[in-house]
Every structure is written in C-alpha cells, then in structure tokens.
PDB file of N, CA, C and O in Angstrom:
ATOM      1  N   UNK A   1     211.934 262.962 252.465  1.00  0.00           N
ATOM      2  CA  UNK A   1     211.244 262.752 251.204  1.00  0.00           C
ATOM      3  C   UNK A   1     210.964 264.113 250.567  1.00  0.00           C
ATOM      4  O   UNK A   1     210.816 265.165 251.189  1.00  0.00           O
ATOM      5  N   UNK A   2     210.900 263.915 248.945  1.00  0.00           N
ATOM      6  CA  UNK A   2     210.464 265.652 248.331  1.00  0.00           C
ATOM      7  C   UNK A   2     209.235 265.677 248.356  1.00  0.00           C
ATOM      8  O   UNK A   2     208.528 264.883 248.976  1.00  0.00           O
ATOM      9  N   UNK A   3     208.842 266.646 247.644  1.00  0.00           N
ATOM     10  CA  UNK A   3     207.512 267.024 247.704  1.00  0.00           C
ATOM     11  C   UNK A   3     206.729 266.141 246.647  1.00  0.00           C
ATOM     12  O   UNK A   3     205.543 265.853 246.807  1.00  0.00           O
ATOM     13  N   UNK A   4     207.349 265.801 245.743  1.00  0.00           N
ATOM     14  CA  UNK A   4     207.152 265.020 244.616  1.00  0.00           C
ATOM     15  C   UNK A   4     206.917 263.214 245.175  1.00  0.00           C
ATOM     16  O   UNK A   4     206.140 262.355 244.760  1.00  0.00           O
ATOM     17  N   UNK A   5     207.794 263.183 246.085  1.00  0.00           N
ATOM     18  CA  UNK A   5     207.736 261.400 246.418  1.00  0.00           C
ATOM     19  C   UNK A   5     206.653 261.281 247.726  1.00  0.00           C
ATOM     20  O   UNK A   5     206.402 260.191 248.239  1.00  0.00           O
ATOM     21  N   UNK A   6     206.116 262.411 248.138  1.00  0.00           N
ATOM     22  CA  UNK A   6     205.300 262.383 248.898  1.00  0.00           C
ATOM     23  C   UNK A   6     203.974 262.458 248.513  1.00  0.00           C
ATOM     24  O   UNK A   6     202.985 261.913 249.003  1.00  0.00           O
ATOM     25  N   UNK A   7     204.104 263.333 247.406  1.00  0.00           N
ATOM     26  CA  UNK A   7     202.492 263.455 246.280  1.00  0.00           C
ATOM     27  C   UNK A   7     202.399 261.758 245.851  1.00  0.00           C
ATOM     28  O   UNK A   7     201.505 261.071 246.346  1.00  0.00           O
ATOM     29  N   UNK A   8     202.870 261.481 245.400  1.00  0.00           N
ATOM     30  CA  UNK A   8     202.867 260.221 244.890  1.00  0.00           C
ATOM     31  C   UNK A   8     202.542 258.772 246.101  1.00  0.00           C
ATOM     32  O   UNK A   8     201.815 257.800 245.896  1.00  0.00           O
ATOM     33  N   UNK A   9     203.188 259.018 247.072  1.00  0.00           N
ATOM     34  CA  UNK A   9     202.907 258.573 248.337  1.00  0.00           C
ATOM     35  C   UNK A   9     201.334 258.338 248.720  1.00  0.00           C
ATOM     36  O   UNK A   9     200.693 257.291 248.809  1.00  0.00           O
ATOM     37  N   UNK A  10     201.010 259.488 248.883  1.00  0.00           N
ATOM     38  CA  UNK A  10     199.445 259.615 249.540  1.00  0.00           C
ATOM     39  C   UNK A  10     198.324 260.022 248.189  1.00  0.00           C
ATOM     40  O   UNK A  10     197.210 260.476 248.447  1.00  0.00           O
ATOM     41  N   UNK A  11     198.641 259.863 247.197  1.00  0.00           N
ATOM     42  CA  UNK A  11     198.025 260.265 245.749  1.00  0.00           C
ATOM     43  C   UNK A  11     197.428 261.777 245.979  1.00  0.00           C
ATOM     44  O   UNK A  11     196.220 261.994 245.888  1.00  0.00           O
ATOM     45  N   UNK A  12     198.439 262.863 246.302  1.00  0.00           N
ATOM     46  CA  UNK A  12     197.948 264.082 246.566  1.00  0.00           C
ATOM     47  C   UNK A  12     198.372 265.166 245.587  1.00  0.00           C
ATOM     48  O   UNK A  12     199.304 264.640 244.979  1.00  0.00           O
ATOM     49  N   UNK A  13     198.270 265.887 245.300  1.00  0.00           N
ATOM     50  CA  UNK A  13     199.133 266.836 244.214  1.00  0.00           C
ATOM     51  C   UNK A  13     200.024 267.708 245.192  1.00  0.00           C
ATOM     52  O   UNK A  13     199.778 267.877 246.387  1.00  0.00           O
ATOM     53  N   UNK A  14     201.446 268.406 244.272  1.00  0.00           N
ATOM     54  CA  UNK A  14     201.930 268.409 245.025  1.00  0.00           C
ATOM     55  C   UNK A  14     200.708 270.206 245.732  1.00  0.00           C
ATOM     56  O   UNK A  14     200.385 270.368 246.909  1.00  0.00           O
ATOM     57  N   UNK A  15     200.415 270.986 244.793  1.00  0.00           N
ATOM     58  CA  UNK A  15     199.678 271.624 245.316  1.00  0.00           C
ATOM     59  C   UNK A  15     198.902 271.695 246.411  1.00  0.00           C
ATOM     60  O   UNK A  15     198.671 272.550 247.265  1.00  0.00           O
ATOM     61  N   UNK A  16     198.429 270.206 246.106  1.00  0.00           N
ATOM     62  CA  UNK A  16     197.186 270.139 247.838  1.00  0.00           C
ATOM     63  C   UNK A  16     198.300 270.194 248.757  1.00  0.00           C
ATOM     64  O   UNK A  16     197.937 270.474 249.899  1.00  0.00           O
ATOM     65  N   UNK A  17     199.770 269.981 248.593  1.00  0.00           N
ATOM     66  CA  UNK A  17     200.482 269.150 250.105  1.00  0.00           C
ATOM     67  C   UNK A  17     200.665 271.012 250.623  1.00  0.00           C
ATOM     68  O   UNK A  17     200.315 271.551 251.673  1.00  0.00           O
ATOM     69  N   UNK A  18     201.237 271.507 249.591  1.00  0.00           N
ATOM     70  CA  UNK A  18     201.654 273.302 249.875  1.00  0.00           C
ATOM     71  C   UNK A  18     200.125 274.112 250.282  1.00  0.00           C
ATOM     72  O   UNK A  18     200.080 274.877 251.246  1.00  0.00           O
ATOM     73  N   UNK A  19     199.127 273.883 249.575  1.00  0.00           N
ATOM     74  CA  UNK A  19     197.951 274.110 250.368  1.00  0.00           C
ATOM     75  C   UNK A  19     197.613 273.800 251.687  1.00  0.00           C
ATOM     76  O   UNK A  19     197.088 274.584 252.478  1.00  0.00           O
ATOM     77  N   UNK A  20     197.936 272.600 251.916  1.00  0.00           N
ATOM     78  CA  UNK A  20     197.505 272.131 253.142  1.00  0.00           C
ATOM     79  C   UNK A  20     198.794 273.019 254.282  1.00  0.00           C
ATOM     80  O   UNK A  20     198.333 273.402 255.357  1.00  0.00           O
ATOM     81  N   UNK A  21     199.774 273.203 254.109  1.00  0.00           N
ATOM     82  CA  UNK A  21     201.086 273.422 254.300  1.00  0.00           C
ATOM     83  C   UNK A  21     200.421 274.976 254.422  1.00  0.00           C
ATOM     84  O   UNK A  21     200.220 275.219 255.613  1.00  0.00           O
ATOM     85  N   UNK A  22     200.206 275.576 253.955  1.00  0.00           N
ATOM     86  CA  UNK A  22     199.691 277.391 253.939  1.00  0.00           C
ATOM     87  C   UNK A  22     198.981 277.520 255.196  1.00  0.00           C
ATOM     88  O   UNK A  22     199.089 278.239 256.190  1.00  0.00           O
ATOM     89  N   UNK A  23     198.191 276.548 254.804  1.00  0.00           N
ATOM     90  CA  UNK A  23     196.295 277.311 255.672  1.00  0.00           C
ATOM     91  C   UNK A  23     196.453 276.553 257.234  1.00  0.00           C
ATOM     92  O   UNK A  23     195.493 276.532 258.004  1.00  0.00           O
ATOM     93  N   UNK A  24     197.937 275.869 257.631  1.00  0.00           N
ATOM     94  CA  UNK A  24     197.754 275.292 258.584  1.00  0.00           C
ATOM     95  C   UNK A  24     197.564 273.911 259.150  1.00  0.00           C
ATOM     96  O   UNK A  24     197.634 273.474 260.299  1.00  0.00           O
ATOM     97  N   UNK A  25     197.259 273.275 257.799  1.00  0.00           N
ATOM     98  CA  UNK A  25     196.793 271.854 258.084  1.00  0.00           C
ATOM     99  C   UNK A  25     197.492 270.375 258.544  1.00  0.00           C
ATOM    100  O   UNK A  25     197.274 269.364 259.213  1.00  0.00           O
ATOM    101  N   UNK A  26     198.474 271.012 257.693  1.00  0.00           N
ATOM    102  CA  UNK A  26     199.811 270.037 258.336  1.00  0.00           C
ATOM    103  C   UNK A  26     201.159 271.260 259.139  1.00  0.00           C
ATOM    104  O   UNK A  26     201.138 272.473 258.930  1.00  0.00           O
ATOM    105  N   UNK A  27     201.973 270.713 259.828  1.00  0.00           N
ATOM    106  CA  UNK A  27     202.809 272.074 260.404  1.00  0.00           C
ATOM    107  C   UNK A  27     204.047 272.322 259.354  1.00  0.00           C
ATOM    108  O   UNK A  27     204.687 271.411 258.828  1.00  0.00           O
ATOM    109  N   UNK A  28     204.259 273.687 259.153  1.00  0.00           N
ATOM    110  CA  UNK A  28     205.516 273.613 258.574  1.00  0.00           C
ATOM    111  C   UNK A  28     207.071 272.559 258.049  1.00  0.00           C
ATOM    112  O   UNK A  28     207.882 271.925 258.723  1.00  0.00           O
ATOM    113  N   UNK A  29     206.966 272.733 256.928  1.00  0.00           N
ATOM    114  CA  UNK A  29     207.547 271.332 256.831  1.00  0.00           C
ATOM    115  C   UNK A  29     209.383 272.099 256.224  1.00  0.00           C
ATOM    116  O   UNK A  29     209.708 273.073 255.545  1.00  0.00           O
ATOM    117  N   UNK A  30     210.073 271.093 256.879  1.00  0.00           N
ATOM    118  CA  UNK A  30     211.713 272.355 257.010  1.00  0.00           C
ATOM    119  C   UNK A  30     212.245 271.565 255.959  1.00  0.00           C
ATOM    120  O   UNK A  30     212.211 270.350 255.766  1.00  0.00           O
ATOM    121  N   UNK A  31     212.898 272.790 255.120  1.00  0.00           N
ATOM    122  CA  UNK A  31     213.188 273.185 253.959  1.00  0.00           C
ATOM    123  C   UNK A  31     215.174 272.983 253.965  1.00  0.00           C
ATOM    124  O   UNK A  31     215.909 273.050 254.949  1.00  0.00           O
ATOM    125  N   UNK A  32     215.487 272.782 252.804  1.00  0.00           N
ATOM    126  CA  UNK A  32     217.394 271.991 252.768  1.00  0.00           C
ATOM    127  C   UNK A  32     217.428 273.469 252.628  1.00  0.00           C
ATOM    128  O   UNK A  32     216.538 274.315 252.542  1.00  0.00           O
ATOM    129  N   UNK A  33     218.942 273.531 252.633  1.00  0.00           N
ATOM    130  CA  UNK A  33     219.686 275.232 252.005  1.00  0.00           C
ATOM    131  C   UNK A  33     218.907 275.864 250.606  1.00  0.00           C
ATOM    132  O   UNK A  33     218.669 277.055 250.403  1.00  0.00           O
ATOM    133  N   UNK A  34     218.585 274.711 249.707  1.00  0.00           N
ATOM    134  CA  UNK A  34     217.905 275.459 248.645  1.00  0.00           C
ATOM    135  C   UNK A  34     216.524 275.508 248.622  1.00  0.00           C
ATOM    136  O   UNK A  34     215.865 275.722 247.605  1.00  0.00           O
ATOM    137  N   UNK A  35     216.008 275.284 249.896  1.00  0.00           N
ATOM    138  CA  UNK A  35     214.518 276.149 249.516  1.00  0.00           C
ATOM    139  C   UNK A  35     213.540 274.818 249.578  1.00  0.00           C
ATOM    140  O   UNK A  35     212.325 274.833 249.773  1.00  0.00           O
ATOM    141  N   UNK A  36     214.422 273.605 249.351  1.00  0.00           N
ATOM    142  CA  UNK A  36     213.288 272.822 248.529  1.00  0.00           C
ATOM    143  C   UNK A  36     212.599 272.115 250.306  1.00  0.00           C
ATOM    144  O   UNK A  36     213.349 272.137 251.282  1.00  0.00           O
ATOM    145  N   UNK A  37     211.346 271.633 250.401  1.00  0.00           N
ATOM    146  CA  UNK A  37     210.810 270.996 251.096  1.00  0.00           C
ATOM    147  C   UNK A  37     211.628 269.508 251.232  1.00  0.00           C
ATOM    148  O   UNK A  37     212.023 268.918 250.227  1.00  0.00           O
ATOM    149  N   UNK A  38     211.858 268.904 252.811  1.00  0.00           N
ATOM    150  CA  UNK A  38     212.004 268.073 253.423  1.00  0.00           C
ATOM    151  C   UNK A  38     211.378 266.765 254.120  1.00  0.00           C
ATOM    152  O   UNK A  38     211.805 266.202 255.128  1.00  0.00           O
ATOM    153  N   UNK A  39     210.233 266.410 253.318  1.00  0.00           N
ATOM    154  CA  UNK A  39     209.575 265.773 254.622  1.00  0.00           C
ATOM    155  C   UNK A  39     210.064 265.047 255.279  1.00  0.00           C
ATOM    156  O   UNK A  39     211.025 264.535 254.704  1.00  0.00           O
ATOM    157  N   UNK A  40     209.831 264.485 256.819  1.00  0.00           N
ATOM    158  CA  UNK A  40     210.418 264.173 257.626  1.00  0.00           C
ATOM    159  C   UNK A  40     208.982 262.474 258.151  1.00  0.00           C
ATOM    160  O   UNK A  40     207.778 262.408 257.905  1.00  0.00           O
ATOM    161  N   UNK A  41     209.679 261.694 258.709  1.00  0.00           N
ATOM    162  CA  UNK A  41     208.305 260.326 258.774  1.00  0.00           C
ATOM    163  C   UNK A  41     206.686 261.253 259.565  1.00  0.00           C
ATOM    164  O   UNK A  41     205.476 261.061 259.448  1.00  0.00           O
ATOM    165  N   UNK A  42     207.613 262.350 260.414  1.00  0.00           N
ATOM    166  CA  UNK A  42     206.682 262.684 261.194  1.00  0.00           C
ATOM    167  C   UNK A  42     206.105 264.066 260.345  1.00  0.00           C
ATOM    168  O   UNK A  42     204.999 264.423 260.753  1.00  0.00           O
ATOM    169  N   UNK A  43     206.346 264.420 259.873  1.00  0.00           N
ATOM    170  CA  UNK A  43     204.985 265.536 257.920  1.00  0.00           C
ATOM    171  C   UNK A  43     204.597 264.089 257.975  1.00  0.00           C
ATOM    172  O   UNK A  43     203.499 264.047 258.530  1.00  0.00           O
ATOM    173  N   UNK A  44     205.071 262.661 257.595  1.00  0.00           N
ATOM    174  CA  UNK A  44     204.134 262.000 256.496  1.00  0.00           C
ATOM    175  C   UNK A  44     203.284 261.740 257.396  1.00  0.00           C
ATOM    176  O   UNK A  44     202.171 261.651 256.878  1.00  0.00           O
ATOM    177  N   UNK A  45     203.256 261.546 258.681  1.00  0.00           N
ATOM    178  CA  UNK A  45     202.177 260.643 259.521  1.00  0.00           C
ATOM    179  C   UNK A  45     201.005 261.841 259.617  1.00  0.00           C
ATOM    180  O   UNK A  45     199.950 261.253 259.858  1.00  0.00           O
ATOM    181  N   UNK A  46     200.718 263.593 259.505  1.00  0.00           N
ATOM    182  CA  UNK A  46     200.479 264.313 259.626  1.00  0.00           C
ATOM    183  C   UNK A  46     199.726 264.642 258.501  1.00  0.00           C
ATOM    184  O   UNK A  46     198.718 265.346 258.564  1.00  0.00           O
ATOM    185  N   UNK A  47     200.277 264.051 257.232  1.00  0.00           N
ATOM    186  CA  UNK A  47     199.654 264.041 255.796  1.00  0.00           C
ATOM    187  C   UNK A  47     198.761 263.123 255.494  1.00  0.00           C
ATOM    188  O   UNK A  47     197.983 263.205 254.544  1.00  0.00           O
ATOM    189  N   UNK A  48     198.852 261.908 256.542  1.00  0.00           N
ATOM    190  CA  UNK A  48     198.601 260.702 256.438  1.00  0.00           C
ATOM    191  C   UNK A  48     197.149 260.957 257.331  1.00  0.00           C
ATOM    192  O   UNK A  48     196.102 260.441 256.939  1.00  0.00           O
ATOM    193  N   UNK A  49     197.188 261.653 258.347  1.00  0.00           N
ATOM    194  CA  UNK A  49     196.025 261.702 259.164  1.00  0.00           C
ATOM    195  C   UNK A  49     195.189 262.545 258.107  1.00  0.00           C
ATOM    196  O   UNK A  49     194.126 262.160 257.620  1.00  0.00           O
ATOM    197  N   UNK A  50     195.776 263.668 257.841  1.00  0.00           N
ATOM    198  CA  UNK A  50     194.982 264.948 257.105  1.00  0.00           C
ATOM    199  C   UNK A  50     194.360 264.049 256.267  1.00  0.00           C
ATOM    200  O   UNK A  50     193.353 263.699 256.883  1.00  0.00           O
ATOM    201  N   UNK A  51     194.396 263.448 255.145  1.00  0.00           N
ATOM    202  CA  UNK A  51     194.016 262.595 254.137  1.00  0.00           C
ATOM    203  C   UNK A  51     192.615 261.733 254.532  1.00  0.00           C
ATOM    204  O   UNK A  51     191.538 261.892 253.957  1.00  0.00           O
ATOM    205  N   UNK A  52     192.857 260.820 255.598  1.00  0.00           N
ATOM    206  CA  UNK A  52     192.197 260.258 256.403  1.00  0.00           C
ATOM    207  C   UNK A  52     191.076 261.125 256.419  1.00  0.00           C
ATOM    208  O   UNK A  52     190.166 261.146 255.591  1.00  0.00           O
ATOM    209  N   UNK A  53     191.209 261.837 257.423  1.00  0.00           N
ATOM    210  CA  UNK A  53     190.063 262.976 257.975  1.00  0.00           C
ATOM    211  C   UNK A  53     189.122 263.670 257.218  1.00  0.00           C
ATOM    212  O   UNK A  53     187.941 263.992 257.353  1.00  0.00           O
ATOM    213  N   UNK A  54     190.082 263.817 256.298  1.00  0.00           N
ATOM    214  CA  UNK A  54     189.412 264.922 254.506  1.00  0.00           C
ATOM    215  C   UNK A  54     188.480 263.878 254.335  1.00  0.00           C
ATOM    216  O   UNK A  54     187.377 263.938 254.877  1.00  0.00           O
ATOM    217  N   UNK A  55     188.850 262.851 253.576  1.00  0.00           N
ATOM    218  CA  UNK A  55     188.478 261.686 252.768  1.00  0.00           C
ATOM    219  C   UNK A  55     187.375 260.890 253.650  1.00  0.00           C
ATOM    220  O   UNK A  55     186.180 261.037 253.392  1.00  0.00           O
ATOM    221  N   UNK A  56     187.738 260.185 254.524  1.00  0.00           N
ATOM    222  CA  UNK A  56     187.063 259.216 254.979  1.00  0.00           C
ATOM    223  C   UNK A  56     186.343 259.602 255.896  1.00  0.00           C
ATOM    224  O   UNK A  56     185.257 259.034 256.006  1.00  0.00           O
ATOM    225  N   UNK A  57     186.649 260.568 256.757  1.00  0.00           N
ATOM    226  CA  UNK A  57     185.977 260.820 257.711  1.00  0.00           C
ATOM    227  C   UNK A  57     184.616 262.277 257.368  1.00  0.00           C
ATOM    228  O   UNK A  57     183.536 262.631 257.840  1.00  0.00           O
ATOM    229  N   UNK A  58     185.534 262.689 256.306  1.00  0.00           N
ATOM    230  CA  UNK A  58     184.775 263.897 255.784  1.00  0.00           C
ATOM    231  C   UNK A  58     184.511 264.701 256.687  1.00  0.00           C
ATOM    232  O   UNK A  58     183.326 265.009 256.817  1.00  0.00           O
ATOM    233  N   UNK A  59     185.472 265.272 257.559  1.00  0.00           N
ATOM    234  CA  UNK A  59     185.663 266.580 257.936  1.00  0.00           C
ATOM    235  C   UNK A  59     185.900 267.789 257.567  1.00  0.00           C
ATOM    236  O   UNK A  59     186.926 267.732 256.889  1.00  0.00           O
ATOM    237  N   UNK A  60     185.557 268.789 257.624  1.00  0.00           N
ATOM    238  CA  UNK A  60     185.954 270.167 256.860  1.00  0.00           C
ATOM    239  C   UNK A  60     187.026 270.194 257.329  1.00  0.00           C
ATOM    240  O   UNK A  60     187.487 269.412 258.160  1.00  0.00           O
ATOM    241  N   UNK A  61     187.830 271.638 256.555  1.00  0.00           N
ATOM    242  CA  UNK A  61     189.095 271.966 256.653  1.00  0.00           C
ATOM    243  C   UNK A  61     189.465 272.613 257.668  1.00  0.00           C
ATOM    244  O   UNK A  61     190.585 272.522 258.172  1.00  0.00           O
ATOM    245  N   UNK A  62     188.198 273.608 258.212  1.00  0.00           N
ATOM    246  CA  UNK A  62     188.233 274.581 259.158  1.00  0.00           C
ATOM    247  C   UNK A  62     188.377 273.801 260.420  1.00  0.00           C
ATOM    248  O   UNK A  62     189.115 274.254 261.296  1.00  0.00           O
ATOM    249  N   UNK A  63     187.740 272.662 260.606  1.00  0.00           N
ATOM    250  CA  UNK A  63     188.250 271.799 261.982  1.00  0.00           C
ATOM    251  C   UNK A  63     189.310 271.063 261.652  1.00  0.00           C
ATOM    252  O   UNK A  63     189.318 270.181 262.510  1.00  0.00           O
ATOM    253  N   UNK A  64     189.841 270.957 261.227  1.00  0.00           N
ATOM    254  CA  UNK A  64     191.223 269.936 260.809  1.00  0.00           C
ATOM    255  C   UNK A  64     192.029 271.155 261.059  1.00  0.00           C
ATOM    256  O   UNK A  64     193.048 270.973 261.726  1.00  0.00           O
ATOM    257  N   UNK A  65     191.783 272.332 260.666  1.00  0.00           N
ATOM    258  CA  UNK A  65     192.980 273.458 261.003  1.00  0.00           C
ATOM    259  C   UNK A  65     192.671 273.657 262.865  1.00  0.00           C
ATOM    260  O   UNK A  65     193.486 273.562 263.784  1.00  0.00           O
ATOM    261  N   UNK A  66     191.434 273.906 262.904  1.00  0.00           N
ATOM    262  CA  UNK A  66     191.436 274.493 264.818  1.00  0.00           C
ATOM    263  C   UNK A  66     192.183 273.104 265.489  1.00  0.00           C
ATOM    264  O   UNK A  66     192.909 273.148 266.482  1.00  0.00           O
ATOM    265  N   UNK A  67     191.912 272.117 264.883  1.00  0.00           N
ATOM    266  CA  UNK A  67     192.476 270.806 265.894  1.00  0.00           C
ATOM    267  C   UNK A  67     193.871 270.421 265.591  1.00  0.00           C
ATOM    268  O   UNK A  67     194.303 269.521 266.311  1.00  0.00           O
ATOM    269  N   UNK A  68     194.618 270.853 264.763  1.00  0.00           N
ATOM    270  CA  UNK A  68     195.922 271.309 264.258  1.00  0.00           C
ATOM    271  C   UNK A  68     196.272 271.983 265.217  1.00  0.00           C
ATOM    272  O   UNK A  68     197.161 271.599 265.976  1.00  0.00           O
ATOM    273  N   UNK A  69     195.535 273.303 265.388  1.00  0.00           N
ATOM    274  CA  UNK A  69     196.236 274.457 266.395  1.00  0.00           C
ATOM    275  C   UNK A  69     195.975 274.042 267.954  1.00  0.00           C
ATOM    276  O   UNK A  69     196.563 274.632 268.860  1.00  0.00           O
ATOM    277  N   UNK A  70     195.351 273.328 268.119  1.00  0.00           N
ATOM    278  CA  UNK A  70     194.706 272.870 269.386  1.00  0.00           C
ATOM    279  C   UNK A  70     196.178 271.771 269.859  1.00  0.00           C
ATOM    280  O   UNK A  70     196.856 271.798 270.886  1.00  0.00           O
ATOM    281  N   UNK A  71     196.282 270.828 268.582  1.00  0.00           N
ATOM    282  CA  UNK A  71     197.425 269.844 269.193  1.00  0.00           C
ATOM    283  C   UNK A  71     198.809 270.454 269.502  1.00  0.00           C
ATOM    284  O   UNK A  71     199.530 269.927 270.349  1.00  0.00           O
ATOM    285  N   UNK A  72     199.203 271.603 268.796  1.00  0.00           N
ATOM    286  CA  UNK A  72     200.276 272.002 268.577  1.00  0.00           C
ATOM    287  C   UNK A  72     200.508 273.050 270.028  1.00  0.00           C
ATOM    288  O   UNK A  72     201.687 273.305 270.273  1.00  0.00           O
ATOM    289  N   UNK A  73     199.691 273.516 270.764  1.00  0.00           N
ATOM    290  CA  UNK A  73     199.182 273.957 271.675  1.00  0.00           C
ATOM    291  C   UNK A  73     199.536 272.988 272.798  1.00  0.00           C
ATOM    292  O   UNK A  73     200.135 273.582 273.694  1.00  0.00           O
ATOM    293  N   UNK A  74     199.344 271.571 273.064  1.00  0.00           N
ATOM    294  CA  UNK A  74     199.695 271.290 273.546  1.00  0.00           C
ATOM    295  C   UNK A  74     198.646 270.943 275.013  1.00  0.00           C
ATOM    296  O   UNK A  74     197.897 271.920 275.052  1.00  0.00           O
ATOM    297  N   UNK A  75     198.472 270.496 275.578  1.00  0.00           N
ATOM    298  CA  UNK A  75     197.524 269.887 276.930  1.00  0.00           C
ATOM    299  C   UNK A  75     198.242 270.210 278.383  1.00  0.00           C
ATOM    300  O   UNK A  75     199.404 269.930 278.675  1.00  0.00           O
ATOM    301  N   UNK A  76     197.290 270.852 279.201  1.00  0.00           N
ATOM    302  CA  UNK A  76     197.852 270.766 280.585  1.00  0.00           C
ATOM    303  C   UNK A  76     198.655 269.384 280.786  1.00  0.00           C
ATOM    304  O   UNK A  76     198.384 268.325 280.221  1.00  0.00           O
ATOM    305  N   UNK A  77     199.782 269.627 281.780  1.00  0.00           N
ATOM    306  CA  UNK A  77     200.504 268.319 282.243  1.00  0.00           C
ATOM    307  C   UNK A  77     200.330 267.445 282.965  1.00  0.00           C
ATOM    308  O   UNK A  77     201.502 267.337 283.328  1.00  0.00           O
ATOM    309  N   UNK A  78     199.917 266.835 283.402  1.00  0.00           N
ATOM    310  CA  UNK A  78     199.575 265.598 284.394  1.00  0.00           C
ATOM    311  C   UNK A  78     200.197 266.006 285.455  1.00  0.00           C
ATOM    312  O   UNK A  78     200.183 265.324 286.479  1.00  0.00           O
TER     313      UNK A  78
END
C-alpha cells in the first residue's frame, strides 16, 4: 500500500505516518526503486496498534517509542 492509501486507511495524515516513521514509532517501512514508501500488512498492523495506543488508550509517544525498541529487541528464548 502507498503512503496515501494508508493515510486514508487509518484517517492519519500522510505526515503523522512519516512522523511516526522518524521518531521510531512504527519500524522502517521499505521503500520501491523510486524512493516511494511500501507498506507491507505487517506497517499496517503496527500503524494500527500505534493509533490504538495514541487514541484510545492515550499513551504518550515516548512509551510507544521505548516499547517499540523493547519489541524489536526481542525476549530471552524459552
């Protein structure tokens, strides 16, 4: 999906999605030969939580980013 059918998706601008996309909030989202953004089901489910969390749950940004870096990090193995 572009960046455009994804704003429209989650009623986000596309700004907030590249904001969120900067500071960490969602993970890097991979880009075609020309530059342009890709999302993939698994950005939307990631955009989809972020949204959630912002909105409904009313979490700040600063824990939505440490628990970003925390998941991506990964958990001892069983």
């Amino acid at each position: 999906m572009t960046i455009s059918e994804v704003s429209t998706k989650f009623d986000l601008s596309q700004d907030t999605l590249r904001y969120y996309e900067r500071i960490g909030l969602i993970p890097p989202v991979n880009r075609n030969k020309n530059g342009i953004r890709e999302y993939t089901e698994e950005d939307c489910k990631w955009v989809d939580f972020i949204k959630c969390m912002r909105q409904s749950a009313g979490l700040p940004v600063e824990v939505l980013i440490e628990y970003v870096g925390l998941f991506q990090q990964g958990g001892p193995e069983d």
